[in-house]
N, C-alpha and C positions, 0 to 999 in steps of 0.2 A: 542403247541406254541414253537417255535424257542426259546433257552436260548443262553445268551450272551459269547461265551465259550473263552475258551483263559486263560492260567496261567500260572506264574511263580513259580521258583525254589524256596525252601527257603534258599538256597544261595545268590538271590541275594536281599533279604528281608535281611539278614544281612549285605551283603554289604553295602546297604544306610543306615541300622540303626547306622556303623561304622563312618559315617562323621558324627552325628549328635553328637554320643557319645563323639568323641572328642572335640567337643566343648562343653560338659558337660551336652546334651540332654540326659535326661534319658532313654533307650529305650522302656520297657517295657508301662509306657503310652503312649506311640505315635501308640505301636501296637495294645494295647485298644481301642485308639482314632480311628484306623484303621481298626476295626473289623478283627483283625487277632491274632489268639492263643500266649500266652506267651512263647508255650512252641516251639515254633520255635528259642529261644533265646539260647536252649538247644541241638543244632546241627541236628534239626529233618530235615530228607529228605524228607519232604511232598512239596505238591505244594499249591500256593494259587491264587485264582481266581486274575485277572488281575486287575479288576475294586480296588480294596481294595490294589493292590499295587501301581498304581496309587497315589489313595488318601493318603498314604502313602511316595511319594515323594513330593507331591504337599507340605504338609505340612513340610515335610524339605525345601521346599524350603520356606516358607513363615518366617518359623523361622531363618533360616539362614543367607537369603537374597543372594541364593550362588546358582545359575542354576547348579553348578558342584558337589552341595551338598559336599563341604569341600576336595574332590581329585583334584582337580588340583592345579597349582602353585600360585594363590590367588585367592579370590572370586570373581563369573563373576556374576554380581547382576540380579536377577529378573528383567526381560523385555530387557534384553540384547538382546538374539534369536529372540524377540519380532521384535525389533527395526532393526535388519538386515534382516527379515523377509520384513518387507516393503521397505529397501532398494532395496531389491533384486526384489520383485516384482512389484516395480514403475519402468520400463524403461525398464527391462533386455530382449533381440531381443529372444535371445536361449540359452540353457541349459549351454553353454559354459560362455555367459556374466553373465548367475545369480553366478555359480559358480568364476568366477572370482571379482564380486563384493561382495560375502560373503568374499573371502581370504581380498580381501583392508579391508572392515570394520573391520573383525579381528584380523586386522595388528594395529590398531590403541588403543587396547584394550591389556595391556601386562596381565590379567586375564582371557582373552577369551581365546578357544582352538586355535590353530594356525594352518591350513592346505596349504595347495596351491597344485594347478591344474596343473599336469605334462601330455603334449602331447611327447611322441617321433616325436623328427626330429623337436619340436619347441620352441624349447629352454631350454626343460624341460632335466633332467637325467634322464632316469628308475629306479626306486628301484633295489636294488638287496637283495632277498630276501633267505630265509632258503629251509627246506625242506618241501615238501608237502607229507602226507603221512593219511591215515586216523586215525581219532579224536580213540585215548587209544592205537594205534598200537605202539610199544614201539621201542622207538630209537635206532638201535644196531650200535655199536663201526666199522669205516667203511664203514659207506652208503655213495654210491657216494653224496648222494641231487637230486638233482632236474637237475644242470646243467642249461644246455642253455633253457629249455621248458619254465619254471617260470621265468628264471633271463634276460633273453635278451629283457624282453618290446617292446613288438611287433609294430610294428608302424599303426596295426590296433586295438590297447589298449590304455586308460587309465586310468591315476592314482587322485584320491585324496590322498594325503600322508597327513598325521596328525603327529603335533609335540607331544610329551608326554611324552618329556625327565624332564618335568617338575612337571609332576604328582606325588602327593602322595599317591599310588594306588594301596595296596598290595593286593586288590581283584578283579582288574583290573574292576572295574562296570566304572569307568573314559572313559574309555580307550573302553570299549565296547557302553558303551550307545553316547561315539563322536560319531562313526564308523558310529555306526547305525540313530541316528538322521540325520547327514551328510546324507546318501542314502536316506532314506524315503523319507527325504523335497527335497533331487531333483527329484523321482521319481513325489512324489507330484507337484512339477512345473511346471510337461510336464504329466502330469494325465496318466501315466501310472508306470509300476511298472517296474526300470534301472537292468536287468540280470545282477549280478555279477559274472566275472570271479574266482573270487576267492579274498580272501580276508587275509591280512598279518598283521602279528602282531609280533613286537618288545620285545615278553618276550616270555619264554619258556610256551612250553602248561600246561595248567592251569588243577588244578582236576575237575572242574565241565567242563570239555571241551566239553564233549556230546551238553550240551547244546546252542554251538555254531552253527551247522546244525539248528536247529529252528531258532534259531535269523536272521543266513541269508542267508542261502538260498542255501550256494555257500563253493567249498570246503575252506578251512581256512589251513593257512602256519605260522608255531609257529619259533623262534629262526629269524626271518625275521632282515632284518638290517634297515627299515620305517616299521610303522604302515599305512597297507595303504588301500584301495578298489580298486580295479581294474573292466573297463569294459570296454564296446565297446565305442572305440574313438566316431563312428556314434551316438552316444547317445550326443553326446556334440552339433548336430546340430539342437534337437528339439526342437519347440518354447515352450517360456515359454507360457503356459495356466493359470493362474492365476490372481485375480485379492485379493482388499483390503479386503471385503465380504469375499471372501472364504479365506484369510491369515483368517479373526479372527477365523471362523469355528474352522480351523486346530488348532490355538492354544486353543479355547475352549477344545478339544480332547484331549488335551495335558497333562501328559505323558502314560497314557494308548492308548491311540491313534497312540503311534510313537513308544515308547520303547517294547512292550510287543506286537501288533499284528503281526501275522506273516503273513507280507506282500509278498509271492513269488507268486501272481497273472501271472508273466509275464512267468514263467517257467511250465516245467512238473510236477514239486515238486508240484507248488503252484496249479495245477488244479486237481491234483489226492485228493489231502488235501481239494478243496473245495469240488469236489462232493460225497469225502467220508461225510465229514461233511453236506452237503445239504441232505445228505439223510439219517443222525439222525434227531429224532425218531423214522419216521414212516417207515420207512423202510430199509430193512437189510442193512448192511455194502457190496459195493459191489466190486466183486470177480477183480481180474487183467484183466481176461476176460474179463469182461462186461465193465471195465476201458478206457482196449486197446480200444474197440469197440467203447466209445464214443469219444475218444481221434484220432477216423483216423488212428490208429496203431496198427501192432501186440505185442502181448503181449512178444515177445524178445527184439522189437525195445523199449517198456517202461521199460521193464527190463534195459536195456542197458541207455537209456536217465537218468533214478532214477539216477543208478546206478554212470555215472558223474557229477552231480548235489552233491554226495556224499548222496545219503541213495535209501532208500527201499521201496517196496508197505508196508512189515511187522510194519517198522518203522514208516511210516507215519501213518498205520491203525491205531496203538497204542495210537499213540500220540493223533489224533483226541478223538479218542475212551478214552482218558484218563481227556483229557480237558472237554469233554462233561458230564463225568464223577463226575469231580472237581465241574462245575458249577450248574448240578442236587444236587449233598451233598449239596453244600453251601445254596441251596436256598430251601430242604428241601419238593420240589415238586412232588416226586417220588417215592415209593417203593424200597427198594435195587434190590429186586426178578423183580418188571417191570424192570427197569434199566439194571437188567442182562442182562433180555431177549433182552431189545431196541437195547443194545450197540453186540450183536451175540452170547455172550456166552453159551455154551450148557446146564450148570447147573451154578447155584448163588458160588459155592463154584469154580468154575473156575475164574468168577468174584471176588471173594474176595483174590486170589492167584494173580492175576494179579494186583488189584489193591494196593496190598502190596507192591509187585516190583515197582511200579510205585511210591508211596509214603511213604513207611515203615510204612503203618500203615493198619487196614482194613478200609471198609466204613463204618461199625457199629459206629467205632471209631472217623473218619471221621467227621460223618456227628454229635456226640455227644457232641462234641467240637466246631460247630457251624461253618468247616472250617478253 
């Protein structure tokens, strides 16, 4: 049987337990209430299954009453998104009109995030934006930047720019989960998943930065002068596909559904990741070869595609193979030694070295603490 895979950092499990704390939520029951270990409150680098951190926001948000769970510049209440959510999807012709009826509605709301839809050559500015460099490569005294590639907004690109001059956001989850609800729901509009060119952010690169490549998809530009998403202008022309039925769906799913799947269907990223993961358990992890093969391409031309998307066959193997990993411990259905073997490892103690890296802890350990 297929297990539901997908986890997050425990980075940003302390991020949202941080707005709650400030307003005087204690954290430790909430993580109880969450079925998620205390001792992540102790800087541990493990991962936890998605579903449980979900459940986990949901509940700040009910306690709250704050969709922005306490980072942004004042509380944007529960059924806020809701409510622009059917705005958007009563009338909007194409991807262009929904987005620009999400920015009016919140214009009207000084607690809501603030974005607005920049086309070159129609009225908009381009960002101009930092360096783009990859996610731990370290800054040296000197680098040209980027120059005219990133900063000249191409007139076959755009932008959603987000305000977040307002945020109170020292772990930047504010600032990450706009970004990202923002994409999803208009991929979701027009039922497919919107390629991002790359993506800009307004504060210097963050230490959990790796785990930006999972979130979206697309390389990411740190010291930027807008927080912003960038993509193919042609994407503003699809019609919106949605109707009232499937807004509730989507929000029933919601925040495991938006914040935490990694949605890159519409890339090389996103097909190499499904077919490695369609083919856990029952059979092996497969090769770049056999990848390129099913993917129409040789295995220089996938080398080469990963490779601007910003990652790897190795990395994405991992990652799959880590989650699927996470979500066997959690639920307690598996042998370590099957598991080994399921996920390709040669022997269990390869497995258990891998899985350490991955979460600083083993899977004995893992899986004795319940996840």
């Amino acid at each position: 049987m297929k297990v539901s895979t997908g986890s997050v950092s425990a980075h940003h499990v302390r991020a949202v337990l941080l707005g709650g704390e400030r307003r005087g939520i204690a954290p430790a029951p909430l993580l109880a209430r969450a079925g998620l270990p205390a001792e992540l409150l102790g800087g541990a680098q493990a991962r936890v299954p998605a579903e449980r951190f979900g459940r986990l926001v949901r509940m700040l948000w009910a306690i709250l009453d704050d969709e922005l769970i306490g980072f942004g510049g004042a509380p944007s209440k529960v059924g806020t998104f809701a409510m622009m959510g059917h705005v958007v999807v009563h009338g909007s012709r194409d991807l262009r009109d929904a987005l620009r009826r999400g920015q009016d509605f919140y214009s009207l709301f000084p607690s809501g995030p603030r974005f607005r839809l920049v086309e070159p050559g129609a009225g908009g500015e381009p960002g101009e934006v930092g360096e783009s460099r990859e996610v731990g490569e370290p800054r040296e005294v000197g680098d040209p930047g980027v120059g005219g590639e990133l900063g000249a907004g191409g007139s076959d690109e755009a932008r959603m720019e987000f305000d977040i001059t307002g945020y109170d956001d020292p772990l930047h989850f504010g600032a990450e989960s706009t970004v990202l609800v923002a994409h999803r729901f208009a991929g979701w509009l027009i039922r497919r998943r919107i390629g991002l060119r790359r993506v800009e952010f307004a504060y210097p690169e963050p230490r959990h930065a790796q785990e930006y490549a999972l979130l979206f998809g697309a390389p990411c530009v740190f010291g930027a002068r807008r927080t912003a998403a960038v993509f193919d202008r042609a994407d503003l022309d699809a019609p919106v596909l949605r109707d009232a039925a499937a807004l509730q769906a989507f929000l029933r799913r919601a925040p495991a559904g938006v914040l935490v799947r990694a949605d890159h269907g519409g890339t090389v990223t996103g097909r190499v990741r499904h077919l490695i993961g369609k083919a856990l358990p029952a059979e092996p992890v497969p090769t770049p070869q056999q990848l390129a093969d099913r993917l129409s391409m040789s295995p220089q031309t996938l080398r080469r595609r990963l490779a601007a998307e910003g990652t790897t066959y190795q990395r994405l193997r991992d990652q799959v193979r880590r989650d699927h990993a996470i979500a066997e411990l959690s639920g307690g259905r598996v042998s370590i030694e099957l598991l080994s073997r399921q996920l390709g490892f040669s022997e269990p103690s390869a497995f258990h070295r891998a899985f350490r890296r991955w979460t600083g802890e083993t899977p004995r350990a893992y899986r004795a603490r319940g996840g």
